[in-house]
MDAnalysis code that builds the backbone (N, CA, C; Angstrom):
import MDAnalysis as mda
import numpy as np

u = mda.Universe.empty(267, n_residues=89, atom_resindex=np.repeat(np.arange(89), 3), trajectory=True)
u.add_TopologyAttr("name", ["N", "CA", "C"] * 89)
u.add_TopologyAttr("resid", np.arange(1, 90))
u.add_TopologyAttr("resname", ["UNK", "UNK", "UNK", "UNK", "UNK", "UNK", "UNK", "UNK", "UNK", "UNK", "UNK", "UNK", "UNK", "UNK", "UNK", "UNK", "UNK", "UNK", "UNK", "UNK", "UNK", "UNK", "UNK", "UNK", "UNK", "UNK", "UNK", "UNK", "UNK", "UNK", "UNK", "UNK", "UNK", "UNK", "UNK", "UNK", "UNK", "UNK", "UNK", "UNK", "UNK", "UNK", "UNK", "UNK", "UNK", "UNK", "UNK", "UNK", "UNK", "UNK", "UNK", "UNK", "UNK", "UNK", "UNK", "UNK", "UNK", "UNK", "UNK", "UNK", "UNK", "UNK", "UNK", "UNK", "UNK", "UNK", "UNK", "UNK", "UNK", "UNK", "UNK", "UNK", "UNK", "UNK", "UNK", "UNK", "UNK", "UNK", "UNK", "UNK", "UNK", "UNK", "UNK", "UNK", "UNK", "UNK", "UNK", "UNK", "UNK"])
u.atoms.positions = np.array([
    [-5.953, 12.922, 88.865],
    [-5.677, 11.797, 87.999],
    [-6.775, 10.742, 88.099],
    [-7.299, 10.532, 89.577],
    [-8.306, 9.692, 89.550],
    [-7.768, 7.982, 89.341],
    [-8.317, 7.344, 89.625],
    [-8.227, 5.690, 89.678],
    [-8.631, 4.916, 88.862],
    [-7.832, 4.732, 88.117],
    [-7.757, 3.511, 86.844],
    [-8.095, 2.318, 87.711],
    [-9.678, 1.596, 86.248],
    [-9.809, 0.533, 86.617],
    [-9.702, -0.729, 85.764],
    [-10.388, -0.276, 84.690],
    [-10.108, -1.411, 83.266],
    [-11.361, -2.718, 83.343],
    [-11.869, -1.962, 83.922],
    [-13.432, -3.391, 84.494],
    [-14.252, -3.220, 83.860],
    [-14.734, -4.430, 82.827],
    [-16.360, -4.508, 82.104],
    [-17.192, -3.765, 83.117],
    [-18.341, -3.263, 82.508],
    [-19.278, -3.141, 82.994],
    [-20.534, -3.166, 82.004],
    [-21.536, -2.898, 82.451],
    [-22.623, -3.356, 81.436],
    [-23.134, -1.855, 81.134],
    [-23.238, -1.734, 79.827],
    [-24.118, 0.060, 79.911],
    [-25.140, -0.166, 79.337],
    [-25.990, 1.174, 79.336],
    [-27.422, 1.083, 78.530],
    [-27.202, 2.184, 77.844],
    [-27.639, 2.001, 76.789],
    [-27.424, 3.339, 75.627],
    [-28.672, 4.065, 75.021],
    [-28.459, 5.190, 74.633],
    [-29.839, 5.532, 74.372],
    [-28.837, 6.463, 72.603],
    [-29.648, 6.409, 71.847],
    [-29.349, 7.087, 70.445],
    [-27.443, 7.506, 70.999],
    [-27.066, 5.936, 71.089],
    [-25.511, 5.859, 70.959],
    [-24.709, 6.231, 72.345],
    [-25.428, 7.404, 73.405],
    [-24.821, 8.000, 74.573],
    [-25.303, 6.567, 75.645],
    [-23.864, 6.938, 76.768],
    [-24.768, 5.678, 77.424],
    [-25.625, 6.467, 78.773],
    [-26.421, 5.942, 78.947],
    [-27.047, 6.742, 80.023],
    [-27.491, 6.185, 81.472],
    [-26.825, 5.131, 81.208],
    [-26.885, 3.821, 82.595],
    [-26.185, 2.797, 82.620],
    [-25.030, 2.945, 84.082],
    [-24.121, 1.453, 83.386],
    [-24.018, 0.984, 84.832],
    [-23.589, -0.493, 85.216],
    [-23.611, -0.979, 86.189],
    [-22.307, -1.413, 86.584],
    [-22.032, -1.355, 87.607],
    [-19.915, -1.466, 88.497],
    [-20.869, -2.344, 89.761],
    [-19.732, -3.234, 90.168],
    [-19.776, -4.127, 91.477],
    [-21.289, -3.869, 92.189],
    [-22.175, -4.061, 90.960],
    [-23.971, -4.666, 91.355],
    [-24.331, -3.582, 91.570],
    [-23.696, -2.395, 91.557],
    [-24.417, -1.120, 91.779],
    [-25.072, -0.159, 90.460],
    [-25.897, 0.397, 90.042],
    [-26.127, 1.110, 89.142],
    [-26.344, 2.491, 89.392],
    [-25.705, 2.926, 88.511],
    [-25.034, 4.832, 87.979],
    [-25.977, 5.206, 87.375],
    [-26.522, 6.074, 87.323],
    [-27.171, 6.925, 86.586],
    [-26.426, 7.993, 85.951],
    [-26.184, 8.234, 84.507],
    [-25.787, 9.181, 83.814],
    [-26.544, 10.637, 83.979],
    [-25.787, 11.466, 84.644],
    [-26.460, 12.676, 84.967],
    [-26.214, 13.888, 83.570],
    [-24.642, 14.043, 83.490],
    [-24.267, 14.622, 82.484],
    [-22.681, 14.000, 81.706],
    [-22.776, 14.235, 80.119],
    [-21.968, 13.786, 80.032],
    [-21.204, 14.939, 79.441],
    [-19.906, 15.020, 80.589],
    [-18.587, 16.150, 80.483],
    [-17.930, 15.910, 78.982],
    [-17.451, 14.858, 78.654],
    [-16.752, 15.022, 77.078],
    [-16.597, 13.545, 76.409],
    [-16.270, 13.870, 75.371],
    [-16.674, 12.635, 74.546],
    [-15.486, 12.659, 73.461],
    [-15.083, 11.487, 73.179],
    [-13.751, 11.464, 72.257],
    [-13.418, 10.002, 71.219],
    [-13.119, 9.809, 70.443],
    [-12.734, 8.770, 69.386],
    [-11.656, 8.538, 69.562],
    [-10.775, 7.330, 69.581],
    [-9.622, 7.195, 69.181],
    [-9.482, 5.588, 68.385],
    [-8.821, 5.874, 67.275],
    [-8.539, 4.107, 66.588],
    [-7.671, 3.860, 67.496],
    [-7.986, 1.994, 67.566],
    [-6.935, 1.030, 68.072],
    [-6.168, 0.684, 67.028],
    [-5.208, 0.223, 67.555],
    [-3.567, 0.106, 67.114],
    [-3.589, -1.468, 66.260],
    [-4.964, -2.222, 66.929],
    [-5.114, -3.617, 66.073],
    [-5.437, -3.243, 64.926],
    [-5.080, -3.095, 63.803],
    [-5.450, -2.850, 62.503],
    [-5.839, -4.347, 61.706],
    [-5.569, -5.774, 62.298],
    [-5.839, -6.806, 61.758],
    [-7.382, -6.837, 61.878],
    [-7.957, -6.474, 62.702],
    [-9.495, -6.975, 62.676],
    [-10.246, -5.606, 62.032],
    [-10.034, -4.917, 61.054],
    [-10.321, -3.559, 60.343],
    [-11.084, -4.634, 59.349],
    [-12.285, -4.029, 59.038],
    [-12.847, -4.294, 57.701],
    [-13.178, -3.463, 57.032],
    [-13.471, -3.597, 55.954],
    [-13.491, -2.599, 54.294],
    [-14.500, -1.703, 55.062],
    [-13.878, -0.185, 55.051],
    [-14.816, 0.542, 55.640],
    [-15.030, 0.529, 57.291],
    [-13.991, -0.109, 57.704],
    [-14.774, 0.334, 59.359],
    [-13.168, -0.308, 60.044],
    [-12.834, 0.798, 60.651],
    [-11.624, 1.026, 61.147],
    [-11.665, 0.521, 62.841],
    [-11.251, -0.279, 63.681],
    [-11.872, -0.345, 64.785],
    [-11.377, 0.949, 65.916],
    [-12.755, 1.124, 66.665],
    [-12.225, 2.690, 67.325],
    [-12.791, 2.302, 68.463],
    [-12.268, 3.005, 69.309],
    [-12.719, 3.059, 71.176],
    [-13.256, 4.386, 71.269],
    [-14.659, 4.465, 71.605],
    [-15.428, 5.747, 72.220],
    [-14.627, 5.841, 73.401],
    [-14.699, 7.309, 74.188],
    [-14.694, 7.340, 75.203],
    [-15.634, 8.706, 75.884],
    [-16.307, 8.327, 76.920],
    [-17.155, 9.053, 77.298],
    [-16.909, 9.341, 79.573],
    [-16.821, 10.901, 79.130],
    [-16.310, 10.726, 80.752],
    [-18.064, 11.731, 80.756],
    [-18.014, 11.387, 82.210],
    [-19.656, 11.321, 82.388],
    [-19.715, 11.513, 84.196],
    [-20.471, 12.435, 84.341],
    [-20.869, 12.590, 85.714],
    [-22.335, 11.769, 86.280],
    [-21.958, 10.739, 87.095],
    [-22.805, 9.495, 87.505],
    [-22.981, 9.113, 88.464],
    [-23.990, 8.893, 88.892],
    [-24.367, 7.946, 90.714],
    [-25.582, 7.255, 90.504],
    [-25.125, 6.815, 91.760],
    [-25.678, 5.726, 92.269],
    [-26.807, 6.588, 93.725],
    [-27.241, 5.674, 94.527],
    [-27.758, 5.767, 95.983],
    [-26.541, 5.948, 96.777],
    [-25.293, 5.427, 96.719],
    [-24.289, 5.643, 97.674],
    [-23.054, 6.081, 96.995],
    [-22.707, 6.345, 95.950],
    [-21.582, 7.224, 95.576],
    [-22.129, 7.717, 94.087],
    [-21.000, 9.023, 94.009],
    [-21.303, 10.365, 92.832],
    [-20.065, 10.531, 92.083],
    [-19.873, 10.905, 91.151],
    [-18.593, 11.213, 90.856],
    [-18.611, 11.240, 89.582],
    [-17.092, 10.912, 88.807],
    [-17.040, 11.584, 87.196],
    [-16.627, 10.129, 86.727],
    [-16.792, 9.595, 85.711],
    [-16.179, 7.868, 85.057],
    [-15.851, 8.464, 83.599],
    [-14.833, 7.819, 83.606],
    [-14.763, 7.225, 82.146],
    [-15.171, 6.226, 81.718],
    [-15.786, 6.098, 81.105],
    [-16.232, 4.487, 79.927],
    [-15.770, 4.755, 78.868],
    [-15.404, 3.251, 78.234],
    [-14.910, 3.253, 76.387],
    [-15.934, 1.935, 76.351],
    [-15.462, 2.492, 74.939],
    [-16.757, 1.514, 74.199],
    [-15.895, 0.673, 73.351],
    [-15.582, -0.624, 73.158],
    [-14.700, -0.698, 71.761],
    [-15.342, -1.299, 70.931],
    [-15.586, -0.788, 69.649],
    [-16.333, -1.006, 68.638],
    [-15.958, -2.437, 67.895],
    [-15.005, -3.409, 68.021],
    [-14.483, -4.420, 67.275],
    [-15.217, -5.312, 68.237],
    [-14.506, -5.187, 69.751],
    [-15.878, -5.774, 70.151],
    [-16.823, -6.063, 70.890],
    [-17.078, -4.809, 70.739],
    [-18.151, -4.220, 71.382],
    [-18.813, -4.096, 72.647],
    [-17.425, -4.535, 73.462],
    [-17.521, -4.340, 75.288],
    [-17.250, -2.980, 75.930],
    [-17.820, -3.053, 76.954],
    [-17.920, -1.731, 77.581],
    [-16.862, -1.835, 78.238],
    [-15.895, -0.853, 79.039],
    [-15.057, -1.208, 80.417],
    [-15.340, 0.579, 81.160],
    [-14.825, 0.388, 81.818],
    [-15.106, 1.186, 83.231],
    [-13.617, 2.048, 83.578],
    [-12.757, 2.809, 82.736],
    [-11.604, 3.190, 82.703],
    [-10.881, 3.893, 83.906],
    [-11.614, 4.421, 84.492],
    [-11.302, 5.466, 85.555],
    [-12.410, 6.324, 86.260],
    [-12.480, 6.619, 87.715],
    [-13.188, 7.643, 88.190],
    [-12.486, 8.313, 88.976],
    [-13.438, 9.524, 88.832],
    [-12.718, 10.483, 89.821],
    [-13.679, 10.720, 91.163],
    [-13.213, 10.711, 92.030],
    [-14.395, 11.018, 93.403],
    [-14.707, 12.078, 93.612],
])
């Protein structure tokens, strides 16, 4: 199941994938990314003509110098913060 966290973090993106994101001052390196998924949010008030708001989610195998492991990140497109959903060790 792994450990839900729900914490901003900052990513770096490259042609949309992220490939570097930073947790408690440490930085991950995106090694591979395991799967990738869309889902709309349920806020339908902030929808504009043509653009539905949606949460990426990208689970991704990542380290650092002192820990490795698998993360989830979402992306939410309305607005446009990163968070840090879960890892697995």
């Amino acid at each position: 199941m792994g450990h839900v966290y729900g914490v901003p973090v900052a990513v770096t993106e490259r042609e949309g994938r992220p490939v570097r994101f930073v947790w408690d001052r440490r930085v991950y390196n995106v090694r591979h990314v395991v799967d990738h998924w869309i889902t709309l949010r349920s806020d339908w008030s902030r929808a504009t003509r043509g653009n539905l708001p949606q949460r990426a989610h990208w689970r991704v195998e990542a380290g650092s110098t002192r820990a490795r492991g698998v993360y989830e990140l979402q992306h939410d497109s309305a607005s446009d913060a990163w968070l840090l959903a879960r890892v697995w060790d």
